[in-house]
Backbone bond lengths (Angstrom), bond angles and torsions (degrees), N, CA, C in turn:
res aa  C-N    CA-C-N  psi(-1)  N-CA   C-N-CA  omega(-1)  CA-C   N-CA-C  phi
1 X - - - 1.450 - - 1.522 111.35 -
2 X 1.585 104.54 -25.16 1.656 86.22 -159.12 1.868 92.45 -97.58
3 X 1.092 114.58 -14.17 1.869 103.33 179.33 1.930 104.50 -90.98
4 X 1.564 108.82 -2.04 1.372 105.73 171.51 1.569 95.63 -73.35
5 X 1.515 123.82 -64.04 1.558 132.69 158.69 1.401 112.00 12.11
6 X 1.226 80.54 -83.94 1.648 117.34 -166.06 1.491 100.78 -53.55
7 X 1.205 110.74 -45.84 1.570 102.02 -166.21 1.492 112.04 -72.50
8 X 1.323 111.24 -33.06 1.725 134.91 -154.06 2.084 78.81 -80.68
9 X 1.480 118.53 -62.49 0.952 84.84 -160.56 1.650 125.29 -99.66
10 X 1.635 93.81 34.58 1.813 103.61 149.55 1.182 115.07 -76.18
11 X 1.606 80.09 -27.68 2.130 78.55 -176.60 1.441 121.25 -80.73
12 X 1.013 117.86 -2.10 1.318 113.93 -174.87 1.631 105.74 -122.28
13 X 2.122 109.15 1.90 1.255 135.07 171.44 1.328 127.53 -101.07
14 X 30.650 52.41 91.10 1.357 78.85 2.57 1.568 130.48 -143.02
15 X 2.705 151.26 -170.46 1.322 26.69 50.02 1.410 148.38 -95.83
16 X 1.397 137.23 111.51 1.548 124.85 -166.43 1.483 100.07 -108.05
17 X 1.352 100.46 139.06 1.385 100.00 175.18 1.680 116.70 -134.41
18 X 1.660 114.60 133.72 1.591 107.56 -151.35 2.047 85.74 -151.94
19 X 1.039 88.34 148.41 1.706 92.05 161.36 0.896 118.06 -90.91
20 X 1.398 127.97 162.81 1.595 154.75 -151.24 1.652 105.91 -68.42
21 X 1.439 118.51 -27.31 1.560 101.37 -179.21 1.664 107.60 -103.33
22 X 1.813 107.74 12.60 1.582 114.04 170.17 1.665 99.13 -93.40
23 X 1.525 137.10 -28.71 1.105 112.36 162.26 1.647 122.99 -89.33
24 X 1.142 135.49 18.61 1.430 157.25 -165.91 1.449 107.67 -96.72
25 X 1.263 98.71 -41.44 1.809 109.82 -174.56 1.651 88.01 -62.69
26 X 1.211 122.47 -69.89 1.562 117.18 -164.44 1.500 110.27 -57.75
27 X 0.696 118.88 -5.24 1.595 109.95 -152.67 1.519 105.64 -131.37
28 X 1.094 127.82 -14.87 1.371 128.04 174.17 1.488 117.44 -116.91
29 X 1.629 117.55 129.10 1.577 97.30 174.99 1.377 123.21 -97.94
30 X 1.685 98.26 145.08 1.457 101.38 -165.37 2.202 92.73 -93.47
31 X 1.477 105.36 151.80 1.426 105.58 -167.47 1.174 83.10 -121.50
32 X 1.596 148.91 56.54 1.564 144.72 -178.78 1.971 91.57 -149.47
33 X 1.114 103.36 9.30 1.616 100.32 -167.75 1.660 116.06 -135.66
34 X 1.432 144.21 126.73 1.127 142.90 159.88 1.255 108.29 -53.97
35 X 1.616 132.02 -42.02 1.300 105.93 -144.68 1.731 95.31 -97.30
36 X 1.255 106.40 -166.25 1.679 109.94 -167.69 1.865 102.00 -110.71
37 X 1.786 100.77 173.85 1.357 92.77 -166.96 1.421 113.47 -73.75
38 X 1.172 109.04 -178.94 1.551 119.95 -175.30 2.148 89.08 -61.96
39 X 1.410 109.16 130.87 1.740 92.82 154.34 1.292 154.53 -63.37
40 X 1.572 99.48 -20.38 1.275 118.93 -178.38 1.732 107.31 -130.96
41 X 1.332 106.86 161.21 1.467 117.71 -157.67 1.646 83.50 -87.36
42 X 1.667 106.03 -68.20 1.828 114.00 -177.11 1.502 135.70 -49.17
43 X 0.862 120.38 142.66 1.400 104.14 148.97 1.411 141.06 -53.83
44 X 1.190 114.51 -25.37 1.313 145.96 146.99 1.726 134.39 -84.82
45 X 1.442 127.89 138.50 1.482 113.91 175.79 1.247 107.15 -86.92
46 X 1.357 122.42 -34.04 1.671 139.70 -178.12 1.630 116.86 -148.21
47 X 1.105 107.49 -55.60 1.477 119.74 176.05 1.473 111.87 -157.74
48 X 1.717 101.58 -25.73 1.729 92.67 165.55 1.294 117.01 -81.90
49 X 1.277 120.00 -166.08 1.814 121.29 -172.55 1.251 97.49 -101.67
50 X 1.302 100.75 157.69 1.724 118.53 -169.15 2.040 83.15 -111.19
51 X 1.890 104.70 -179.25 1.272 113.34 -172.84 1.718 78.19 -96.47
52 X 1.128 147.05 -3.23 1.403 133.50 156.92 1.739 124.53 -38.42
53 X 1.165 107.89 126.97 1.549 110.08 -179.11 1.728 103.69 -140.93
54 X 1.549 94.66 137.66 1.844 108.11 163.12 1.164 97.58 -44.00
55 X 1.429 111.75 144.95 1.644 127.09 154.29 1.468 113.63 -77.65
56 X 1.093 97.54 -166.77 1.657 113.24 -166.61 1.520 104.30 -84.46
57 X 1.596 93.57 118.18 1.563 118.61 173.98 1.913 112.51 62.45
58 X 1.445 107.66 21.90 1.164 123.58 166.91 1.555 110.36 -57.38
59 X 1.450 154.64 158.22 1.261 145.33 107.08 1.644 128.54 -75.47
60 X 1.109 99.43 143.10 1.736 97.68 170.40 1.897 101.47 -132.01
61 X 1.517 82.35 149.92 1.946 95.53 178.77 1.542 83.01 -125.78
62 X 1.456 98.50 134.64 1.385 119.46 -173.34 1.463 108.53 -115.70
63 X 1.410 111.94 98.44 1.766 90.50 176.64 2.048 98.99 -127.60
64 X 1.566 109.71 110.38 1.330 137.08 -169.12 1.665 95.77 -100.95
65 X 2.046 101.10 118.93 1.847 87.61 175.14 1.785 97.09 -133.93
66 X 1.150 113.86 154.18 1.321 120.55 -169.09 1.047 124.52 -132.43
67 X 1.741 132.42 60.64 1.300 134.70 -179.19 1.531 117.66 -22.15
68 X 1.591 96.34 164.67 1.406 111.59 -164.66 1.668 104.16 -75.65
69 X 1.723 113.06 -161.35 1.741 101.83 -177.72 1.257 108.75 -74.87
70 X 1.221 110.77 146.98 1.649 99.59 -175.44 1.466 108.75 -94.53
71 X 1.485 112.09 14.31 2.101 107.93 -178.64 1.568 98.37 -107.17
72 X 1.694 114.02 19.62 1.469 101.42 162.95 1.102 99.27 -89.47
73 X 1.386 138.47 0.12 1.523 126.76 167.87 1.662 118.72 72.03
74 X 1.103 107.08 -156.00 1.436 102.05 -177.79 1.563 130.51 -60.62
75 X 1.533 105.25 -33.83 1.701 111.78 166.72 1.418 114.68 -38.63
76 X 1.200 119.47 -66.95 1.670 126.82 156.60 1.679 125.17 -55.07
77 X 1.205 127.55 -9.84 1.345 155.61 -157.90 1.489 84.87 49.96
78 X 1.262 139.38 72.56 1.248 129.33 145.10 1.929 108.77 85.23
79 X 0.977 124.82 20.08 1.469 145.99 -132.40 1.326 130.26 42.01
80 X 1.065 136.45 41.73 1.918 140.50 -176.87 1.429 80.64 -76.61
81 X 1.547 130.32 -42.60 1.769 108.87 -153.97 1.298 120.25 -75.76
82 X 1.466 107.78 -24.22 1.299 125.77 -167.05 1.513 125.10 -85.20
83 X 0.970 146.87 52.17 1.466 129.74 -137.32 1.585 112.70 -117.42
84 X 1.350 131.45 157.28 1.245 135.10 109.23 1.232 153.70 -114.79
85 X 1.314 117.36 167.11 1.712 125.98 -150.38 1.424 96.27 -135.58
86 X 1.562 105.48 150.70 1.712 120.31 -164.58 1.126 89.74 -141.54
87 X 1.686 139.61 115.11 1.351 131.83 159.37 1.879 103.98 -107.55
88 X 1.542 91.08 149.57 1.401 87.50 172.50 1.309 101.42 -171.23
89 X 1.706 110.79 175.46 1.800 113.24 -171.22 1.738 96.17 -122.01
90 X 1.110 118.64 137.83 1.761 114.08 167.49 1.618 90.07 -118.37
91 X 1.916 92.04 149.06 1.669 99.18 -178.11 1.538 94.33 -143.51
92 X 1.741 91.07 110.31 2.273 85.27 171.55 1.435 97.88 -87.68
93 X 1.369 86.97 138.70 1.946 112.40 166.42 1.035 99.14 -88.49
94 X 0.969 141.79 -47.45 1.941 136.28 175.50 1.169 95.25 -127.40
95 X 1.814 113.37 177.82 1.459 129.87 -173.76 1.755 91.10 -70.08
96 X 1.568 125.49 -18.01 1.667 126.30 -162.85 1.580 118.72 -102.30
97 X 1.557 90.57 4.01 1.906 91.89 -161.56 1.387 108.69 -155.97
98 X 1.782 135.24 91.36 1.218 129.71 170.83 1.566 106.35 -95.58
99 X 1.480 111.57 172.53 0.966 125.12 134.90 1.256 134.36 -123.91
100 X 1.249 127.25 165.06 1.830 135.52 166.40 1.598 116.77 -110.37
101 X 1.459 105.08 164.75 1.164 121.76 150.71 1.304 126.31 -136.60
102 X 1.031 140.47 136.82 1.845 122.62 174.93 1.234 99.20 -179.61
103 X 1.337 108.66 154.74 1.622 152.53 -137.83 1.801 115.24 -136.69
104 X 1.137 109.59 89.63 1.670 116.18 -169.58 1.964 106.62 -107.67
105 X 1.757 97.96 120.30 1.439 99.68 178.81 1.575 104.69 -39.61
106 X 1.671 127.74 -56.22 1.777 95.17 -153.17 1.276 103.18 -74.82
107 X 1.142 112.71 139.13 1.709 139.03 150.99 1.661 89.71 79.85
108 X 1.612 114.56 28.72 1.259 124.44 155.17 1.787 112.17 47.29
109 X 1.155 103.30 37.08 1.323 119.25 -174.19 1.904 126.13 -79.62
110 X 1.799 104.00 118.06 1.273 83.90 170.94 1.289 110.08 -113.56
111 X 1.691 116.92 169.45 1.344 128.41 -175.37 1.212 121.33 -133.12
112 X 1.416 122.86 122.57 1.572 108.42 173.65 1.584 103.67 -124.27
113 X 1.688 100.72 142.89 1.460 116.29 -165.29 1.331 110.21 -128.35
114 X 1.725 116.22 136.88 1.283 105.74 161.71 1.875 103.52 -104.34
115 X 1.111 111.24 162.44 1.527 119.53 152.86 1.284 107.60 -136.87
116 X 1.373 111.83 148.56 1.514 141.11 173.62 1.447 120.71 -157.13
117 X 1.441 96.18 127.96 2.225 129.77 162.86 1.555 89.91 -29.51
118 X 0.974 131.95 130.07 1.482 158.92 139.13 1.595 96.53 -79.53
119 X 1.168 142.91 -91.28 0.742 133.34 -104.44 2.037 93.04 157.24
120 X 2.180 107.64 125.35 1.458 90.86 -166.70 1.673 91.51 -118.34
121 X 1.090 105.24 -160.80 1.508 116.19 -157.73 2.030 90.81 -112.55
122 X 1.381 99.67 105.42 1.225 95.62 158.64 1.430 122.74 -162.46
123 X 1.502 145.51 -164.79 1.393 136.97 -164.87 1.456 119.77 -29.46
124 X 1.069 106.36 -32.32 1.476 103.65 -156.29 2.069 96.92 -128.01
125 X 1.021 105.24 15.10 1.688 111.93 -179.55 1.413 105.11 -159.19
126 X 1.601 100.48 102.65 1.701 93.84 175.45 1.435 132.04 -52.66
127 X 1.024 136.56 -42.27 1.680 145.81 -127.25 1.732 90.23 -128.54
128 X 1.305 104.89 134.07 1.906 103.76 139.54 1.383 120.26 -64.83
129 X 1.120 136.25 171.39 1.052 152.55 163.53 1.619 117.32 -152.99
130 X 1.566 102.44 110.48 1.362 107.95 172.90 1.712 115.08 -122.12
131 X 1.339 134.48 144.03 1.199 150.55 166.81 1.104 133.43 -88.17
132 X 1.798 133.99 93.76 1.295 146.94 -149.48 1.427 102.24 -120.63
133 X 1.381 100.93 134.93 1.894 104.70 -174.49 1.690 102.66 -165.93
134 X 1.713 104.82 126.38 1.201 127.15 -161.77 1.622 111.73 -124.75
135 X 1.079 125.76 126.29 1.489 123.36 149.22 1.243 121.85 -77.79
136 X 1.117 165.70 146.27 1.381 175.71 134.14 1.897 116.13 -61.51
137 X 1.257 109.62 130.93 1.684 94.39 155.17 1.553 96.31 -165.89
138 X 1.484 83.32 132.71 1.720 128.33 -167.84 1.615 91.83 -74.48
139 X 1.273 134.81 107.04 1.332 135.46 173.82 1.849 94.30 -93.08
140 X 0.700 116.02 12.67 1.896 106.11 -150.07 1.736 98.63 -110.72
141 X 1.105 118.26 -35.65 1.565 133.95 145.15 1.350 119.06 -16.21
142 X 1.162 98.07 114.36 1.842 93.70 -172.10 1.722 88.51 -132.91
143 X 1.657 98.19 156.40 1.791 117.66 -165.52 1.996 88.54 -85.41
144 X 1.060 118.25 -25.99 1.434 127.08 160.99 1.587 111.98 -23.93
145 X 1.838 109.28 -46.28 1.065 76.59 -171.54 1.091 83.04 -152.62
146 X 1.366 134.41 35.09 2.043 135.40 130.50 1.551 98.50 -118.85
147 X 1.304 108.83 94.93 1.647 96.46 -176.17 1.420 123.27 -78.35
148 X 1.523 106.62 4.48 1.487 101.27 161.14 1.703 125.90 -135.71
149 X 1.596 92.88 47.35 1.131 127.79 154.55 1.659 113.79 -38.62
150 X 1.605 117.87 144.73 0.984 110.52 -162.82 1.940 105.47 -172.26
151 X 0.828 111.92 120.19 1.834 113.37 -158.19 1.295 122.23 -17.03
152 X 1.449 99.43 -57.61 1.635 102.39 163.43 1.354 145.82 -36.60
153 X 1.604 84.17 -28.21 1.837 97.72 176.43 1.455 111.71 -86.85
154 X 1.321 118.27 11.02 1.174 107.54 170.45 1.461 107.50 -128.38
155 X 1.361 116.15 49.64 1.461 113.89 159.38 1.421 100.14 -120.83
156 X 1.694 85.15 166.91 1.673 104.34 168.50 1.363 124.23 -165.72
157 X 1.361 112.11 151.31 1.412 103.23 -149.51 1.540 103.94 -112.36
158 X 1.080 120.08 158.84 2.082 118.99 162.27 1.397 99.49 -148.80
159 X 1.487 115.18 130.15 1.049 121.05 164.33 1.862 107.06 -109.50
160 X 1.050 127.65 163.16 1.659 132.17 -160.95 1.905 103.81 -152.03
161 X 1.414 119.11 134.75 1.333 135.29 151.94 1.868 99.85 -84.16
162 X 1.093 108.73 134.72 1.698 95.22 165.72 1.829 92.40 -133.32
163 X 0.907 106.30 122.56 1.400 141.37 164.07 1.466 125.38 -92.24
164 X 1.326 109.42 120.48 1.238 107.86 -178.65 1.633 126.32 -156.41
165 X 1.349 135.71 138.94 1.503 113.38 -172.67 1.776 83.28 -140.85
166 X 1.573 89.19 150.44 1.670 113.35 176.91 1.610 100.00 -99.89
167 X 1.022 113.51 115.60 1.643 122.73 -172.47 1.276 102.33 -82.53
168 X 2.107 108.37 -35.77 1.700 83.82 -165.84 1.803 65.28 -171.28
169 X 1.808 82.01 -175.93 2.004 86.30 160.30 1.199 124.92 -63.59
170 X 1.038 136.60 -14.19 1.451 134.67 -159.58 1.324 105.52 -113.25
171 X 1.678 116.56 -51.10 1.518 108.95 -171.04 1.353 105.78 -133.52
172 X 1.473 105.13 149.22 1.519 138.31 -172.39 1.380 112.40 -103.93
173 X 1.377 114.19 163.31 1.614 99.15 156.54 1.696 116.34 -159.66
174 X 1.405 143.37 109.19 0.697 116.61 -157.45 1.639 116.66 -116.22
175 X 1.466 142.63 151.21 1.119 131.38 179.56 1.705 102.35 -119.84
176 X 1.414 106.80 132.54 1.531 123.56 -176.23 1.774 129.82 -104.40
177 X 1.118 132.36 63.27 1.432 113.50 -175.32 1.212 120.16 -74.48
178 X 1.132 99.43 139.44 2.054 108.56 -175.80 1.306 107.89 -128.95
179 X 1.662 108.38 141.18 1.341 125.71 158.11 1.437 106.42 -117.42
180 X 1.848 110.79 140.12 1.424 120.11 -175.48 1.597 90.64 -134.92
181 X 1.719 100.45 143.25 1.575 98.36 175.43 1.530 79.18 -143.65
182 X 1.600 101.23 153.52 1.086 123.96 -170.44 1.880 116.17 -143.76
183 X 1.336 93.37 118.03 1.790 97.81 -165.69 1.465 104.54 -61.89
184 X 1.653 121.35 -42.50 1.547 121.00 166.60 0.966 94.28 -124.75
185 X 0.898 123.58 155.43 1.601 160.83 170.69 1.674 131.61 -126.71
186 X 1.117 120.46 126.07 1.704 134.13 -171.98 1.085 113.02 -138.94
187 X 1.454 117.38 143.01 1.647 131.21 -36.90 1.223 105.75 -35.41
188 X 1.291 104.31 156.88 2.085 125.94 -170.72 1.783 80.17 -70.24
189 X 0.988 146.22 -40.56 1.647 123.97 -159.04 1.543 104.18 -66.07
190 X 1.551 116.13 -18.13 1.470 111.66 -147.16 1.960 98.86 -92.35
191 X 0.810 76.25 143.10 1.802 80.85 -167.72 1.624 128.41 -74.76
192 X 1.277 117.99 156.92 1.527 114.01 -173.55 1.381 110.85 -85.25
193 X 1.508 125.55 -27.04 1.336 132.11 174.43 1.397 108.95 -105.50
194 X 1.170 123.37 124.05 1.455 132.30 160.72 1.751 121.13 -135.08
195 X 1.257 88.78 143.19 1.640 115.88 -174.17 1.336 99.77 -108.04
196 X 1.554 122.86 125.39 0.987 130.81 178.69 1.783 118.62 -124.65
197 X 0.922 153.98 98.01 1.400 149.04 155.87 1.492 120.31 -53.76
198 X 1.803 117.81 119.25 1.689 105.95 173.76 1.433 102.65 -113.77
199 X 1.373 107.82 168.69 1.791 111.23 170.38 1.638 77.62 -138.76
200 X 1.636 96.67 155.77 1.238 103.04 173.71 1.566 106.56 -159.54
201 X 1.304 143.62 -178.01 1.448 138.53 -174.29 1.308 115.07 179.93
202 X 1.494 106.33 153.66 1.791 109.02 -172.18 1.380 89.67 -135.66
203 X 1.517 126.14 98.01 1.752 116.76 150.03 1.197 103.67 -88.74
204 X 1.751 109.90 154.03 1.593 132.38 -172.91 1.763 87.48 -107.01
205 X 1.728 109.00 125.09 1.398 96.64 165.56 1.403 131.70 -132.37
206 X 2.321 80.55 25.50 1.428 87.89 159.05 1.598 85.64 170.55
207 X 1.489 116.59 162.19 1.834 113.97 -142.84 1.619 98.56 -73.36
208 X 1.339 140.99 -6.51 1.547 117.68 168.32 1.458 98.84 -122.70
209 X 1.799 132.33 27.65 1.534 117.49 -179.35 1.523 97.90 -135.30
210 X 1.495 116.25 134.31 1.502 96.81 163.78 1.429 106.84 -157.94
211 X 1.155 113.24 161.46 1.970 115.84 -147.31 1.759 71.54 -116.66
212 X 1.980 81.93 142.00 1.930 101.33 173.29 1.786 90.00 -133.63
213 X 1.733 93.80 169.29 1.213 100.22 165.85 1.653 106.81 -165.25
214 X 1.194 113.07 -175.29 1.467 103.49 -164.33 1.455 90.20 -164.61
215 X 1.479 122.44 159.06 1.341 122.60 -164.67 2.074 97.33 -166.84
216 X 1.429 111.48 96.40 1.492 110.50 165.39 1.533 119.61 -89.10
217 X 1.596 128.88 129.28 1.125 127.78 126.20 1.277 145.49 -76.02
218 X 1.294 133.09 126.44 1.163 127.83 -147.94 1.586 89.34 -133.42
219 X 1.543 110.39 111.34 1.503 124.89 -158.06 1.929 93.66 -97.31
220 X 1.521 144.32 -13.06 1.104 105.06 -162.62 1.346 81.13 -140.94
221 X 1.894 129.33 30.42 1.462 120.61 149.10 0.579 146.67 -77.14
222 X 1.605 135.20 96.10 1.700 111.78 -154.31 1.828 104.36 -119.05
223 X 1.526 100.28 46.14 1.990 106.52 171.57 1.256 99.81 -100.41
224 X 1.371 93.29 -162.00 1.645 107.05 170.98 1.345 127.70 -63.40
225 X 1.004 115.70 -11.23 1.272 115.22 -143.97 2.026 103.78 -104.56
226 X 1.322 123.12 143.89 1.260 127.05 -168.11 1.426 123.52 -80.69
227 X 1.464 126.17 177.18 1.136 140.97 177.44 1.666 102.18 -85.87
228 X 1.376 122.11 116.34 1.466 103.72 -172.29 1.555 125.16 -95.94
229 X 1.214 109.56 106.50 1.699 118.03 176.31 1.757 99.97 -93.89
230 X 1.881 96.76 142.99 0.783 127.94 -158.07 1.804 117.13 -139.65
231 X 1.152 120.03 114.61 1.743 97.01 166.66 1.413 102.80 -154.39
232 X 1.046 111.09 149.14 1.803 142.40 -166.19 1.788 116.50 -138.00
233 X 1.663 76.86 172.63 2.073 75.47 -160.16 1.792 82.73 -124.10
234 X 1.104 120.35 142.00 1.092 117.70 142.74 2.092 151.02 -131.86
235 X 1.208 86.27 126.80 1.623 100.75 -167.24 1.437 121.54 -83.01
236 X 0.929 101.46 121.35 1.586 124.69 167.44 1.343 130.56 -98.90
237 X 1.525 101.23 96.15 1.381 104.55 -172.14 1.583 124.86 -130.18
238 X 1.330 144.18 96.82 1.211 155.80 -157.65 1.853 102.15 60.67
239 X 1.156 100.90 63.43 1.274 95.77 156.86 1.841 108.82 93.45
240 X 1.400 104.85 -15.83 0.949 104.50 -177.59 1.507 117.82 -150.25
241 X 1.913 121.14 163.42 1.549 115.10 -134.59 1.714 95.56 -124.86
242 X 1.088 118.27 131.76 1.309 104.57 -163.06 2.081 96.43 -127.16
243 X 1.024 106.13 116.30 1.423 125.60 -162.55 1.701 121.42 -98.47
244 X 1.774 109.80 81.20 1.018 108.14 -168.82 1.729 124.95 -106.61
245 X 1.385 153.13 122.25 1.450 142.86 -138.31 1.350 95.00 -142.63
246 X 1.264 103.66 170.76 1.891 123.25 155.80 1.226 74.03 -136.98
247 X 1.625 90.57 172.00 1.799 115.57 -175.60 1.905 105.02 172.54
248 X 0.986 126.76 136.65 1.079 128.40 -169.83 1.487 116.93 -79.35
249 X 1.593 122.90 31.39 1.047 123.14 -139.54 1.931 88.17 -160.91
250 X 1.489 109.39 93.27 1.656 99.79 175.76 1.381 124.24 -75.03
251 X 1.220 123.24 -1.04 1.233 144.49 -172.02 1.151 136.35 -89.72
252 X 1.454 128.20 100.69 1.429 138.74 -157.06 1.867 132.88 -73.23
253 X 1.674 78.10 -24.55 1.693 81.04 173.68 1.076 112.68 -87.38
254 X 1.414 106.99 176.49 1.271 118.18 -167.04 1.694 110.20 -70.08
255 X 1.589 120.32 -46.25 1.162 110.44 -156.49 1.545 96.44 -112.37
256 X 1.472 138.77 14.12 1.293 150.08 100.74 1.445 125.16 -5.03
257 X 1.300 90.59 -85.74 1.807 98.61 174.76 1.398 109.26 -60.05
258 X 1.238 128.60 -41.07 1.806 118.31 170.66 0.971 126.12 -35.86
259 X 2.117 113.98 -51.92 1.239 106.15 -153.08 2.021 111.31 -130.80
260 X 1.622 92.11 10.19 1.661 125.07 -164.55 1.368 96.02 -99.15
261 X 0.787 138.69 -34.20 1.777 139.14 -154.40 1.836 105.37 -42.30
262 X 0.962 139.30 108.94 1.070 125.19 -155.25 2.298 84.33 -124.51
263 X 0.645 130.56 -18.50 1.388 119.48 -161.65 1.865 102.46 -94.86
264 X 1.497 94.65 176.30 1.748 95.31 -157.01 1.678 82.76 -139.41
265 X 1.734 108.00 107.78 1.653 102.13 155.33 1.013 143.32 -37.30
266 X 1.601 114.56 -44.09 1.271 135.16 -173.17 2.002 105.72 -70.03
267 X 1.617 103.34 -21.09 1.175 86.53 -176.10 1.782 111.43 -114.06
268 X 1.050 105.10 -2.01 1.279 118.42 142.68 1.793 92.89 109.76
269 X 1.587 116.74 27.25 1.194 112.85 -172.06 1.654 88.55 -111.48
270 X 1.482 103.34 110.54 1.902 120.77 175.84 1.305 100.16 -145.96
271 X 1.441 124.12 -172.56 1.430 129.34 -151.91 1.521 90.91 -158.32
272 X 1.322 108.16 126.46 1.451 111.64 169.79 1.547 111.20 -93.99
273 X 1.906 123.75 128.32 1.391 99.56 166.51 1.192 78.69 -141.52
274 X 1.878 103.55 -153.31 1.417 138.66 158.87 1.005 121.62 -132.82
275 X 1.819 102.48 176.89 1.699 129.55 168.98 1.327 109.40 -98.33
276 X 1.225 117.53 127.17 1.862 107.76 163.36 1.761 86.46 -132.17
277 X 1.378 103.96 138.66 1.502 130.76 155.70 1.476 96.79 -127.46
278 X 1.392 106.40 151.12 1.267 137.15 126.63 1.543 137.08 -122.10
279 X 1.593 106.13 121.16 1.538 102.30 159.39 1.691 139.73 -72.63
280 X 1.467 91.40 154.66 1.538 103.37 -174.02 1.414 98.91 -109.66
């Protein structure tokens, strides 16, 4: 596990809410610079990570909430009763290198993340390339019912390539490979190593609205649990971007939503939430 790690991460080695010169970067061209604009407005495309990163000595407060299914209908009012919530802080040390922390009610999960610039998209190099890497820990685990449970078993890891190219003003496109390892794992079928592939995308379909979406395969799951599609709209309005989705997937963390997705489009069981950031 740990030279798969190692290798993966050479290889990869509101509502949102942002002020007026965080949607400016995308949207205006600067003529003092080779490289190209940021592709995405979010930090996020839907719930996965965008090649977007805090700048230098920025803060962000992250608060991500994800209603219940919405085909219990009115008994649930459609999911309002059911919810979860993801709070967290991101802090860039340079315009090339943040980190996070944050804390999501299901399975009471915290996460700490770095991201870092690989490498940006400009004349002479198509693609961004950014490098995302998370620990996990499952607080929600009780000796109740692994009685020889033991700290370790409640971590988990994802390392991420994030790939991405700005085609134009309007559309983006991004491609994601993920590795998730998991010290326990539930149901016993569901595996400790997983390989995951994302596609994801931001069209503009008009200068403050623009539709995203995001799409995981998850090549070595073989439980219940789904491939998580996702798509969101996002609005820009006085200065600021307000980030609203369904996605079959109630789950806010990162390596949650990868491998948790429990709902089925086709049957109309998805979860409406959002993104809210604010910068400091």
């Amino acid at each position: 596990m740990t030279k798969a790690l190692l290798f993966l991460s050479v290889f990869s080695s509101g509502f949102a809410f942002a002020q007026e010169d965080l949607l400016k970067d995308i949207d205006t061209i600067k003529t003092d610079t080779e490289f190209s604009q940021p592709a995405f407005k979010a930090l996020q495309i839907v719930t996965g990570q965008s090649t977007k990163l805090a700048a230098k000595k920025e803060w962000y407060i992250i608060v991500a909430h994800r209603f219940g299914d919405v085909s219990t209908g009115f008994k649930n009012f459609f999911g309002l009763d059911n919810a979860s919530t993801k709070l967290g802080v991101i802090y860039g040390i340079s315009d090339a290198i943040s980190v996070s922390l944050s804390r999501e009610t299901n399975m009471k999960t915290f996460e700490g993340a770095a991201k870092y610039r690989l490498i940006r998209q400009n004349d002479d190099f198509p693609v961004d390339i950014v490098g995302y890497n998370v620990m996990g820990v499952n607080t929600d685990l009780s000796k109740d019912n692994y009685p020889f449970l033991t700290f370790n078993d409640r971590l988990s890891y994802l390392t991420q390539a994030l790939i991405s190219r700005r085609f134009n003003d309007k559309l983006s496109l991004q491609l994601t490979p993920s590795y998730v390892y998991k010290n326990l794992y539930e149901p016993k079928n569901e595996d400790k190593n997983q390989f995951l592939a994302g596609l994801g995308g931001r069209y503009k379909i008009s200068k403050r609205v623009s539709v995203n979406a995001e799409y995981f395969v998850n090549f070595d799951n073989h439980s219940f649990y789904k491939n998580p599609l996702s798509l969101g709209v996002d609005i820009e309005t006085g200065g600021h971007v307000f980030q609203l989705l369904f996605s079959n997937s109630q789950i806010n963390s990162d390596i949650g939503y990868l491998t948790n997705a429990s709902g089925e489009w086709g049957k109309g069981h998805i979860f409406f939430g959002f993104n809210l950031y604010r910068v400091f």
